[in-house]
Residue, then its C-alpha position, 0 to 999 in steps of 0.5 A: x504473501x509471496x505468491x501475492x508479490x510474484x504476481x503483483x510483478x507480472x501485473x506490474x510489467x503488464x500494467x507498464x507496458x500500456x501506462x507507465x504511471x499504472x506501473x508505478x502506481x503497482x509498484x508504490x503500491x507493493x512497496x506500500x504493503x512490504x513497509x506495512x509487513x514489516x511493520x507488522x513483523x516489528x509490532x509482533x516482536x515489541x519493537x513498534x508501538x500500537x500507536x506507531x504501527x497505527x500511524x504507518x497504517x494510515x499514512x501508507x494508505x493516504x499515500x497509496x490513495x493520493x496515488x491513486x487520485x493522480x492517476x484518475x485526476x484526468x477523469x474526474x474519479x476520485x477515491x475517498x479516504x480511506x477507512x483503514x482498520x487498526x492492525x490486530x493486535x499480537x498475541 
């Protein structure tokens, strides 16, 4: 995961420099996927609920493809919702 962040911060500056709401579209994105981890993490230890960690999958990816929309509402591309898997379960 961490090579995936380093990257996503070069990509992040790279994307920035020609379109500043890319950049913060990247940026949501990653922060997106840091709050899924932890919620993971939180899961894998019994501190959060299957149905919790379920409800934070889900209004995570709403969020990033409600970004994502914004970002292409100027040329009429939209992303339909996502299907997003329920997380699997800790052993």
């Amino acid at each position: 995961m961490q090579g995936a962040e380093a990257a996503g911060v070069v990509g992040i500056g790279v994307a920035a420099a020609v379109d500043p709401r890319v950049g913060v579209a990247l940026q949501a994105a990653q922060l997106s996927m840091q709050i899924i981890n932890a919620g993971t993490q939180l899961n894998a230890m019994g501190k959060m609920s299957d149905a919790d960690l379920l409800s934070l999958w889900s209004s995570r990816g709403a969020a990033m493809v409600a970004e994502h929309n914004s970002l292409f509402d100027d040329n009429l591309i939209q992303t339909p919702p996502p299907v997003i898997p329920a997380p699997a379960k800790a052993a």
